[in-house]
Phi, psi and omega in degrees: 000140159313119124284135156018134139259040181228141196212108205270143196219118158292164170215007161266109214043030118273347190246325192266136170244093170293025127300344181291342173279337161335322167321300182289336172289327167319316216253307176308284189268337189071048173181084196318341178278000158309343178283313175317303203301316191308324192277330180302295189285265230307315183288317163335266196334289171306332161322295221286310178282357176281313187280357192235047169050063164203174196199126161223135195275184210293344167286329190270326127347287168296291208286007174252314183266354167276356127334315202266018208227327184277287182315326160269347182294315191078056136296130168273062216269141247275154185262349160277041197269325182290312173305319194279336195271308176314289177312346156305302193282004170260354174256009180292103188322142190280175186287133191301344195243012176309309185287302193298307179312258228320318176286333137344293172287313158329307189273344178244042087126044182250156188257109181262121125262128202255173191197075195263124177274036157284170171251155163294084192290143200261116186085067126238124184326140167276160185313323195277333182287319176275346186255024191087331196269001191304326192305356231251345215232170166284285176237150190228141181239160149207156204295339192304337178270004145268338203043048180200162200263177151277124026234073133307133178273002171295350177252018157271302143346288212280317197311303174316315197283313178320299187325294173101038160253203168261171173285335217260316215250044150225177187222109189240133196261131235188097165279007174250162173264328168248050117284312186300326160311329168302308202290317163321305193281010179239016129143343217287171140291108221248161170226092175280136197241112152272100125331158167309119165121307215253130166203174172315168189230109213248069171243113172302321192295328174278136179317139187222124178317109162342311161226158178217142190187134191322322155180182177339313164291291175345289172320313197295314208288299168313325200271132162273139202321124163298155143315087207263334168355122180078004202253008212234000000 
């Protein structure tokens, strides 16, 4: 396939590692794999509330299923537990190959944009700001200006209407499969980053990712230079 030159970037564990938040769950729940079940129920939760109309953002969000998550656990967990739990995901460190990938793709003349459902917070550093990485991008979107989650497809939409491209000349890189899923049906190409945790989802009826690949060197190494014709 002709690739994209435009490269749509999740960034919570694909760009980010949210294994860096276990410690607190650890600490929190006394069993650090409690961060998975919290990351599951946040996207479930953010899904459920986008198709059943309603919208709060993902930080606000979040610190509502690590409640409910202390409620089944019967955690007596800390009243800054929430606060301390926000301030995890804007500190999450970035993926050791992050930097070095993304200047890669950046240098062989692919167009970077990231595109999260985290929100931005105003008058704080964003999570890509605190991990190095703002710099890396054109633009950085988040969902809060649709007031809908990924993978609606209206928050794929506005990145083309920002851009001022087609859904065809973008790519969107991705360690879950329904973003990608998102991303497919509203026209883009996709690329799956199995991070630890993450792999292809093998249902022939479903749409199967364009490249699949271990983590940013890899991808870079694999993508062949886009087409920029019209980009210039």
């Amino acid at each position: 396939m002709a690739v994209p030159p435009v490269l749509v970037f999740d960034v919570n564990e694909t760009l980010l590692d949210i294994e860096a938040m276990a410690p607190l769950f650890d600490e929190l729940f006394g069993d650090r794999r409690v961060l998975r079940d919290w990351f599951n129920q946040l996207v479930m939760y953010s899904m459920t509330a986008t198709v059943s109309g309603h919208y709060v953002d993902f930080a606000t969000l979040g610190g509502g299923v690590l409640r409910m998550l202390a409620d089944i656990h019967q955690a007596d967990i800390a009243a800054d537990a929430v606060e301390r739990l926000a301030a995890s995901m804007r500190t999450m460190p970035a993926y050791p190959d992050s930097v070095d990938g993304l200047t890669q793709l950046r240098d062989n003349g692919f167009r970077l944009v990231t595109l999260t459902n985290s929100p931005h917070p105003p008058g704080q550093p964003t999570a890509l700001e605190n991990a190095g990485l703002a710099e890396l991008f054109e633009r950085r979107f988040t969902v809060d200006a649709c007031h809908a989650f990924k993978p609606d497809p209206t928050v794929y939409r506005r990145v083309c209407e920002e851009l001022g491209v087609a859904p065809a000349d973008c790519l969107m890189v991705a360690s879950h499969v329904w973003d990608l899923l998102g991303a497919h049906h509203v026209g883009f190409g996709t690329a799956l980053i199995t991070r630890p945790g993450n792999a292809p989802l093998p249902v022939e009826a479903l749409p199967q990712p364009d490249f699949v690949a271990s983590d940013l060197h890899e991808l870079a190494r694999r993508l062949p230079r886009p087409s920029l014709e019209g980009f210039e």
